[in-house]
C-alpha positions in Angstrom: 30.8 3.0 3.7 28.2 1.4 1.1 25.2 2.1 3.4 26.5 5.9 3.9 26.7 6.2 0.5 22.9 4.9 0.1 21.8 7.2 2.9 23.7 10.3 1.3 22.3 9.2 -1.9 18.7 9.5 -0.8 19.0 12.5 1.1 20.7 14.6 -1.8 17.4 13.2 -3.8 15.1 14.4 -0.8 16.5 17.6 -1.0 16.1 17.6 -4.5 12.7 16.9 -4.3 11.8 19.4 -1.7 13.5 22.3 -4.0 11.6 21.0 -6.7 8.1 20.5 -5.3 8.5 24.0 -3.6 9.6 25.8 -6.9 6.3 24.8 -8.9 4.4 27.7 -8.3 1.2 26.1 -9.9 0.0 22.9 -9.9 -2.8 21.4 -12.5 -5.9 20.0 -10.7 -4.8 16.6 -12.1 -1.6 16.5 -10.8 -2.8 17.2 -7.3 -1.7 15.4 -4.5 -5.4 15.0 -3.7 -7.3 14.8 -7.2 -11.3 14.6 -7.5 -11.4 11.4 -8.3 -10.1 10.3 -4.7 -12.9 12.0 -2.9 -14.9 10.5 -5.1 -13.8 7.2 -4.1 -13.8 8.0 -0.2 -17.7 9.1 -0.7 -18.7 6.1 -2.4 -17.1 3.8 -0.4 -18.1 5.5 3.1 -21.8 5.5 1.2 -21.4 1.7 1.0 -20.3 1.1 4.4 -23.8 2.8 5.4 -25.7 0.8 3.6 -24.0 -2.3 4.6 -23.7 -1.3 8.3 -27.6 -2.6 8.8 -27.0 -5.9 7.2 -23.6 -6.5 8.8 -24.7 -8.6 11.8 -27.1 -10.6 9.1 -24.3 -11.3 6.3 -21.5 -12.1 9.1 -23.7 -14.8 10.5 -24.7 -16.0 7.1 -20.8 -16.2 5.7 -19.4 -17.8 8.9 -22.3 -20.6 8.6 -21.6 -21.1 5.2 -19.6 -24.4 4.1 -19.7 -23.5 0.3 -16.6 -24.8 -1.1 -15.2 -21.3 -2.3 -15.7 -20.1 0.6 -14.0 -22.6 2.7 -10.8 -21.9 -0.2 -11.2 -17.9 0.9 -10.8 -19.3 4.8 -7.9 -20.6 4.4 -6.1 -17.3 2.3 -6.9 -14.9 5.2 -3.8 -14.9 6.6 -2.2 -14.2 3.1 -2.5 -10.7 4.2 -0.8 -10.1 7.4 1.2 -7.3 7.1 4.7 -8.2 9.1 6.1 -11.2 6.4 5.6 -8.3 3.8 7.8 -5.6 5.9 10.4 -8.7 6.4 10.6 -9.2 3.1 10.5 -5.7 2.3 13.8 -5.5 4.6 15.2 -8.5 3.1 15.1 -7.3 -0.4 16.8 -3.7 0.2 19.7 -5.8 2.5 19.9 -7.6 -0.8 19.7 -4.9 -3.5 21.9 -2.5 -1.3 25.0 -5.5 -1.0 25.1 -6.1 -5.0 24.9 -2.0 -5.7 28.2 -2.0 -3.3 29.4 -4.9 -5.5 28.9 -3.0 -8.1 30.3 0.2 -7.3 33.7 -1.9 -6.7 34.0 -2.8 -10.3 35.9 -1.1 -12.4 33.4 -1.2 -15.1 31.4 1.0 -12.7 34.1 3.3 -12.4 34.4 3.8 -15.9 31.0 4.6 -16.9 30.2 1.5 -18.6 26.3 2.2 -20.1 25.7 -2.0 -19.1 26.8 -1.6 -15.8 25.7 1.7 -14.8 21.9 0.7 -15.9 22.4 -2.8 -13.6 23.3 -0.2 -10.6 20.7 1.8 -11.3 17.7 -0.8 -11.7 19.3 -2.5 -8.3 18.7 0.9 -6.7 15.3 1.1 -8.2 14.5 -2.3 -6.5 15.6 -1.0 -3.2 13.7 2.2 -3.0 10.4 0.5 -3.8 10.7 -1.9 -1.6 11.4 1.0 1.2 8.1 2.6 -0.7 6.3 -0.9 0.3 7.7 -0.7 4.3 6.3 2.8 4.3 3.1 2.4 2.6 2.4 -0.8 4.9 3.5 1.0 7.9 1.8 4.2 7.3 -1.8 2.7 6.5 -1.3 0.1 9.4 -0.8 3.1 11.9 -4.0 5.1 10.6 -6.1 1.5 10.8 -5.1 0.9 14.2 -5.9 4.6 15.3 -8.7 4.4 14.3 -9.3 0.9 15.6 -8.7 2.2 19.1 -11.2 5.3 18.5 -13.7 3.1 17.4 -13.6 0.6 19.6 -16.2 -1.7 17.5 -16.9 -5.4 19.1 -15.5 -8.2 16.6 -18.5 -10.5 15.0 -18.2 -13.6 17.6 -19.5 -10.9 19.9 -22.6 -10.0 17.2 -25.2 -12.8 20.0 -24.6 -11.0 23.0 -23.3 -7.4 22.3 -24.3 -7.1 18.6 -22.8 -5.0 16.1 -22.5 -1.5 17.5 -21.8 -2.3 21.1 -18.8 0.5 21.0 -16.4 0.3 23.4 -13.7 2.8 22.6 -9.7 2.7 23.4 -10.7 -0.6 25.4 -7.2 -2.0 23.5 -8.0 -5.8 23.5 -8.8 -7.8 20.7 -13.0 -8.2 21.0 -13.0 -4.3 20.1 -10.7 -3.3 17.4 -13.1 -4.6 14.2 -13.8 -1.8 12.5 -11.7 -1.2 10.1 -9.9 -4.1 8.9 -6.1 -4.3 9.0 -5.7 -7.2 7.0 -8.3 -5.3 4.3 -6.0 -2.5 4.6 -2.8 -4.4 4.0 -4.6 -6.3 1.0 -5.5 -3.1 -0.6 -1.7 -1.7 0.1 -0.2 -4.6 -1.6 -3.1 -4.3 -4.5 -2.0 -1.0 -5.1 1.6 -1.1 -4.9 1.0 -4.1 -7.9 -1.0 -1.7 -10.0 2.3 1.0 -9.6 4.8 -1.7 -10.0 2.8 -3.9 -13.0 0.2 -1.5 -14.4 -1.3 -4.5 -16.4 -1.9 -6.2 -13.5 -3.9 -3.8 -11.8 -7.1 -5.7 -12.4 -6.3 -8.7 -11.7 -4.6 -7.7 -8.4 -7.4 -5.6 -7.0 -9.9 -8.6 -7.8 -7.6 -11.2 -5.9 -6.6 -9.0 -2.9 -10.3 -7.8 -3.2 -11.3 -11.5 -2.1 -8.7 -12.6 0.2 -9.9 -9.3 2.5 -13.8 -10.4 1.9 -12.2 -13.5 3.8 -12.0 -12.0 6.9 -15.9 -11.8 7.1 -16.4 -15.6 6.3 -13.6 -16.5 9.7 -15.9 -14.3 11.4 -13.1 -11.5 12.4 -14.5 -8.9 10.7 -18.1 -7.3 9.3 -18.2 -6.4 5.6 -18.5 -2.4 6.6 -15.2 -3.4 8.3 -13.4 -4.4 5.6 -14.5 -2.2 2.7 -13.4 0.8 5.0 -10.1 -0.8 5.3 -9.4 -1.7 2.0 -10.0 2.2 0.4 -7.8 2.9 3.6 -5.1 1.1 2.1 -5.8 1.9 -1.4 -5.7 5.8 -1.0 -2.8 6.0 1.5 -0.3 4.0 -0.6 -2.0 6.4 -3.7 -1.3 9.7 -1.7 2.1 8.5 -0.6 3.3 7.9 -4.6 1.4 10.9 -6.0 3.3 12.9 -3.1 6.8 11.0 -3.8 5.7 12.1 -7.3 5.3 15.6 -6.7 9.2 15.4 -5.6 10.3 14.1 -8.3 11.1 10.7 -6.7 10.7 7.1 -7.8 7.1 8.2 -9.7 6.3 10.8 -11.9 2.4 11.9 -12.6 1.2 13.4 -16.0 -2.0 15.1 -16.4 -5.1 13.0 -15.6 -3.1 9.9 -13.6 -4.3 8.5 -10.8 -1.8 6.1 -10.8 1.8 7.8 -11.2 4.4 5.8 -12.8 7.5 4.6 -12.3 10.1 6.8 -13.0 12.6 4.0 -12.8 11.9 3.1 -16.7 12.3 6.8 -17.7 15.6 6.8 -16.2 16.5 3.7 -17.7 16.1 4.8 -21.3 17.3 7.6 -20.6 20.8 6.1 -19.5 20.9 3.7 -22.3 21.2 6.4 -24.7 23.2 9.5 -22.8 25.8 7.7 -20.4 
């Protein structure tokens, strides 16, 4: 019954969303699903991997050789981003979040409107859907990484001596030829984003960490630095695009003019409830 009711409970919100998004008639160039600013990003950073691309097979020799102690540090963090402990956790938390709402809903409190209880239910429900907004973000940046991965068909830097950098081998589907673009760049830009929705004052700091742990890949010699800039505005954009469009229904976000970041629309709800229920 409880995971019915969840199920029901999202779908009448889909369907909300759908009626909504479909009603609005005219949309502000700032509240696009794709604004400006994106394709600005998506230039710059496909302007940087060309420049890079000619010093890749340089700057992957010279960070694998290196024994600098930060770097040695960075080594050791590149598996910090591997994307399947973050989709198990993912799962883990909406099991959890999605047993204590049906706890909940058993009270009687809950029953009777209580404003206390009612805004526990809710921020448990708030929990949940983001973490399913982390599973699909991951998923959905992983699958357009891997696509791409397999078009490509770019040899891996242990292979930079004897085929070199561009010795393409497309939809070969082994490991030597799946470099460009990083996953684990991707999935560090994914989680840097989905901090910077969650904890908006922790964007920086997020992006600069998760920034550093993906440079790692190019010092354990898995990936060149093209590789992983590509893969981290991979990540960054599609977990963007996916909020701005959850957004645009109405659901878990909401996006004012001149956002590029929407934000949650859990706290609006809260205050909400703490002053009407």
């Amino acid at each position: 019954m409880s995971l019915k009711y969840e199920i029901s409970e999202l779908k009448l919100a889909w369907q909300a969303g759908i009626k909504r998004r479909n009603s609005e008639q005219e949309t502000s160039a700032e509240t696009k699903l794709w604004p400006s600013v994106l394709t600005v990003v998506v230039l710059v950073t496909l302007m940087g991997a060309a420049v890079l691309l000619p010093f890749d097979a340089t700057l992957s020799r010279q960070a694998f050789a290196s024994e600098w102690p930060p770097f040695l540090v960075l080594r050791t963090m590149t598996n910090l981003v591997l994307a399947a402990p973050y989709v198990v956790l993912s799962l883990a938390v909406i099991v959890v979040m999605l047993v204590m709402r049906s706890r909940v809903r058993m009270q009687e409190g809950f029953r009777l409107k209580v404003p206390e209880i009612q805004h526990y239910y809710c921020r448990l429900g708030t929990i949940a859907h983001q973490a399913m907004f982390a599973i699909a973000a991951i998923l959905s940046a992983g699958i357009i990484v891997n696509i791409v991965k397999y078009i490509v068909g770019r040899p891996r830097p242990h292979l930079v001596d004897t085929i070199g950098p561009f010795g393409f081998k497309p939809f070969d589907f082994t490991y030597h030829y799946v470099s460009f673009p990083s996953g684990h760049a991707c999935t560090a830009a994914v989680l840097a984003t989905l901090i910077g929705l969650w904890f908006p004052r922790l964007r920086i700091p997020a992006y600069t960490g998760l920034a550093l742990i993906a440079v790692s890949r190019v010092f354990v010699r898995a990936h060149y630095p093209s590789d992983v800039l590509i893969g981290f505005m991979v990540g960054t954009v599609t977990t963007l695009i996916l909020a701005r469009f959850l957004a645009q229904m109405g659901i878990l976000f909401s996006l004012q003019e001149g956002q590029l970041f929407p934000e949650l629309k859990g706290k609006i709800r809260r205050k909400i409830k703490q002053v009407t229920i």
